[in-house]
TIGUTOR-726653 format. One record per residue (C-alpha): x, y, z. Coordinates in steps of 0.02 Angstrom, whole numbers, plus 50000, padded with zeros to 5 digits. Example, Ala and Ser with C-alpha at 12.3 -4.5 7.8 and 13.67 -1.06 7.14 Angstrom:
506154977550390;506844994750357;
***
This chain:
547755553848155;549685559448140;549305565748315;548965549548389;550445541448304;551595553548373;551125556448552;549925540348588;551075533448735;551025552148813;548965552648784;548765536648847;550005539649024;549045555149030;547475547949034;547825534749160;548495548649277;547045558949240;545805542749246;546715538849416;546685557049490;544625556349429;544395541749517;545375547249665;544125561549665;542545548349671;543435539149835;543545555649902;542085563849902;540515549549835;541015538349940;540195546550068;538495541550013;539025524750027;539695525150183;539045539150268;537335535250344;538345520950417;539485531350548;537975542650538;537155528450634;538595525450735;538505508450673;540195505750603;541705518850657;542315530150545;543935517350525;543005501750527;541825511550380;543345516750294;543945497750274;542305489650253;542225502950089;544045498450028;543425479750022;541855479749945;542075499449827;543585486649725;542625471349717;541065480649659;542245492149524;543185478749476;541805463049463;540245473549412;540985490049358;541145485849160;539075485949121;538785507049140;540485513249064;539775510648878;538625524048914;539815537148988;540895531948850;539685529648672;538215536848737;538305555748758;539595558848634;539045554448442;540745544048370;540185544748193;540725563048173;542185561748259;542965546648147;544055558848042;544675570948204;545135554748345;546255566648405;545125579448476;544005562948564;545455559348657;546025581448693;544045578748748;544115562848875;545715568548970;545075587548989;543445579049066;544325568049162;545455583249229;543995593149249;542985584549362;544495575249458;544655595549497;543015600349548;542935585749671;544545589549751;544055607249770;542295599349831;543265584349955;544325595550033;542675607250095;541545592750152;540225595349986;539355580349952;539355584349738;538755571949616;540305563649528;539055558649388;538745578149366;540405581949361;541025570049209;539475571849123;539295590249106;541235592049087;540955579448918;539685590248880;540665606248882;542115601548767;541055593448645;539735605148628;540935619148635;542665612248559;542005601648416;540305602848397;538385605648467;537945590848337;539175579348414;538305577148590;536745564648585;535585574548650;534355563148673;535565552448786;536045568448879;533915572448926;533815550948988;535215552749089;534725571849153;532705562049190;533705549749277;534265561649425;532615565349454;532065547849446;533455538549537;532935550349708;531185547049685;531275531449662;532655525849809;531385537549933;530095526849896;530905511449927;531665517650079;530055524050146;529245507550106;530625497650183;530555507250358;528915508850356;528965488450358;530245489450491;529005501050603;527545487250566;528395473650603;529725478350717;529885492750790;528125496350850;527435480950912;527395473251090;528875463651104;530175472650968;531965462551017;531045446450976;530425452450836;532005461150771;532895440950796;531455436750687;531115446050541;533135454750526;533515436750442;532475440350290;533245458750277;534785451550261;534245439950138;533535452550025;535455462050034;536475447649990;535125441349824;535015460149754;537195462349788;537375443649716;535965445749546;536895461749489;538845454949521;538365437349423;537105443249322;538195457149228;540015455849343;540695438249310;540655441049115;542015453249133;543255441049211;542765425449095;541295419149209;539785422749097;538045415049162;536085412649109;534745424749200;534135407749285;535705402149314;536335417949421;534515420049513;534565401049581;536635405549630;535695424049705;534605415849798;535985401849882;537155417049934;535735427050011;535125411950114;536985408150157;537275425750232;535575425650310;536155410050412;537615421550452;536755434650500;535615424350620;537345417250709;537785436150746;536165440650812;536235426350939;537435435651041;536635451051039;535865455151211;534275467151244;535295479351340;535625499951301;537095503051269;537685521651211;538725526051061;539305542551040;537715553951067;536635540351021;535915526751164;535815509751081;534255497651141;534415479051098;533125481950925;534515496950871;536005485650903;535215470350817;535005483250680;536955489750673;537325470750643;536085472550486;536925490750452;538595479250419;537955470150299;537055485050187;538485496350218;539555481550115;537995480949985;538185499949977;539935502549946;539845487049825;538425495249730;539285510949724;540915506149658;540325493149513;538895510649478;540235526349496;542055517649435;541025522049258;541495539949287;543465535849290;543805521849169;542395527749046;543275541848958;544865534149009;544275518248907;543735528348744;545745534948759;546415520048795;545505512748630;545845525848527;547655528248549;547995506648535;547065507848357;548195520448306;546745533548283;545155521648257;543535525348343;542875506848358;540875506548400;541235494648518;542635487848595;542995476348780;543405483648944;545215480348967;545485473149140;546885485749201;545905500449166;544285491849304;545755489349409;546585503749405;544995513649441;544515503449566;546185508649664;545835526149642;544115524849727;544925515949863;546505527949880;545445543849899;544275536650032;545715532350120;546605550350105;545185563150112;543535554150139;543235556950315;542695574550272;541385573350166;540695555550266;540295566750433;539355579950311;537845567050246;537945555650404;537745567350528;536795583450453;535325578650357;534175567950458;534435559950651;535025541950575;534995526750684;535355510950614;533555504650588;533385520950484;535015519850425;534895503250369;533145506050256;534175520550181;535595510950145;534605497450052;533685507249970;535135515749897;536055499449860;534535494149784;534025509149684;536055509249621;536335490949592;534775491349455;535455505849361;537075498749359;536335482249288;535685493349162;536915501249116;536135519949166;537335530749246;536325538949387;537155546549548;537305539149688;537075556149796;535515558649726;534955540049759;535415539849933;535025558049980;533335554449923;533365537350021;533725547150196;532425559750137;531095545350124;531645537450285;531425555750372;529935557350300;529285540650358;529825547950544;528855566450504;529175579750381;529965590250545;531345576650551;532355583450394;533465597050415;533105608550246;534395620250247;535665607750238;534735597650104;534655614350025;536315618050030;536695599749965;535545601249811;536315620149760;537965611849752;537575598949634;536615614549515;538545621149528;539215605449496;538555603549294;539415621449246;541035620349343;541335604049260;541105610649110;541995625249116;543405618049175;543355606249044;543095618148879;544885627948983;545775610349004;545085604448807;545945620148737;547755619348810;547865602248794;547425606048595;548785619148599;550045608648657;549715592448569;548995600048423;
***
């Protein structure tokens, strides 16, 4: 407690450097899965991707980002028996948040796509296991978030596979595909804008004031999807049935109808990956931030404050900006040919999968989800479609990811108890 007292404006600066630095890391190297199949597709450039992300990774941080950080923050780690020693909850947060803001720099600067979820969690997991106490990690909350990266691929495959399996029936192979494309695109767009709208009014809005009924936010849902629907039909009208080649990639008029749909899921995307993965930042920075303004108080629960959303939201955006690029051309470009009617079923899929754990508050990763959404949609195409080694390589760095993190974190823990303590 005397700690706190006596260094809580240094703790809390420190943690909002650290919190930014973490979330710098999450720009850098997960927004790649947001963005990635995108330029992948050649549907957006890697500029144009790059500002479509800024845009919609702060809205969804900052509107929708509040929901998951309780269970970074109170779920692994077990407050009660760490009411008497606040101090070492907050040594605990920043080395975690210096931990994995390390691993993913190391990780951005080499092109590996690693799970940012992995990283914070395991590095939580290290200094409380090892610098307090085995007793102090829930377990149990550990093993449902550890199901949930098995469950969150799964699941986003499926729904990818389902989705371009629709697109094959009713678009792709059929007599007259560009007519049909005009046709049935509409209601794809649809479905993006009411899942993006449900999860930002549903459990967003509260966080800025604006709190509304389930029936309320589904009628509001379904107005916004229908609205960018009509949008999306007054694009499409100018889109010609002509090839036209991209890169290494030879556009027909059903592909380019589907790059103007690849817009529009590549916002929903980056949208559901910032208001999912801004958890990983402003989670342990929150639990600081809480601590040190109680003067040593664990509180059960306590609100989001506003600045915290905001300032992880700029991190996201300031490390795509600076080192993104890299790992973007590694899961665009390696995994699985992507065009943007495959692209596109990926990308919803994801946005989908990630938007419905973030409205429940589980903290899955996004890498996971939308790895195993461009593993359904290659699947859908023919097993030989999927490159393995590189989905091999892919899945041994995220085994690396969980002890790195916490590694690093049990090192960081220690000297910052050394210096503060």
């Amino acid at each position: 407690m005397e700690t706190i007292i006596l260094y809580g404006p240094y703790l809390l600066i420190s943690g909002c450097v650290f919190g930014f630095f973490m979330a710098w890391g999450i720009g850098a190297n997960d927004v790649a899965n947001a963005m990635g199949t995108s330029v992948g597709a050649r549907a957006l450039t890697l500029a144009q991707a790059i500002l479509v992300a800024c845009i919609f990774e702060f809205a969804g941080a900052y509107l929708a980002g509040g929901e998951v950080t309780s269970t970074i923050r109170k779920g692994i780690i077990d407050p009660s028996l760490l009411q008497d020693t606040p101090d070492l909850l907050v040594f605990g947060m920043l080395a975690a948040l210096l931990a994995a803001g390390t691993w993913l720099l190391i990780a951005s600067s080499r092109g590996w796509p690693v799970s940012t979820t992995h990283s914070i969690v395991g590095a939580i997991v290290g200094f409380a296991a090892v610098g307090i106490s085995v007793d102090a990690v829930s377990w149990s909350k550990v093993g449902s978030i550890v199901s949930s990266w098995v469950v969150s691929p799964l699941m986003s495959g499926t729904i990818a596979f389902l989705i371009f399996l629709s697109v094959q029936k009713l678009i792709l192979n059929t007599d007259k595909p560009f007519e049909n494309a005009k046709k049935y695109v509409p209601g794809y767009m649809f479905l993006v804008g009411f899942v993006i709208s449900m999860v930002t009014l549903l459990k967003g809005l509260k966080h800025i004031g604006l709190p509304l009924t389930f029936a309320e936010s589904l009628i509001y849902s379904i107005a916004i999807g229908v609205v960018i629907s009509l949008i999306g039909s007054f694009f499409l009208r100018k889109v010609e049935n002509t090839s036209q080649t991209r890169g290494d990639i030879v556009f027909d008029g059903v592909e380019k109808v589907f790059a103007v749909l690849m817009v529009f899921t590549a916002c929903a995307m980056a949208f559901a990956h910032g208001s999912n993965d801004v958890a990983n930042a402003v989670g342990p920075l929150a639990a600081i931030a809480s601590v040190v303004q109680s003067g040593g108080e664990i509180a059960a629960k306590s609100v989001m404050p506003w600045w915290i959303l905001l300032l992880g939201a700029g991190g996201i955006v300031a490390g795509l900006a600076t080192l993104g690029y890299k790992v973007i051309e590694t899961v665009g470009r390696n995994i699985t040919e992507l065009t943007p009617s495959r692209g596109f079923a990926a990308e919803l899929a994801a946005a989908t999968t990630v938007v419905l754990a973030s409205g429940t508050g589980l903290p899955i990763s996004t890498t996971h989800t939308l790895v195993g959404a461009v593993l359904g949609v290659g699947l859908a195409r023919g097993i030989a479609a999927i490159d393995f080694s590189v989905v091999g390589r892919i899945i041994v760095s995220w085994i690396v990811t969980l002890p790195v993190g916490a590694g690093l974190s049990i090192l960081f823990f220690f000297t910052l108890k050394s210096i503060f303590g």
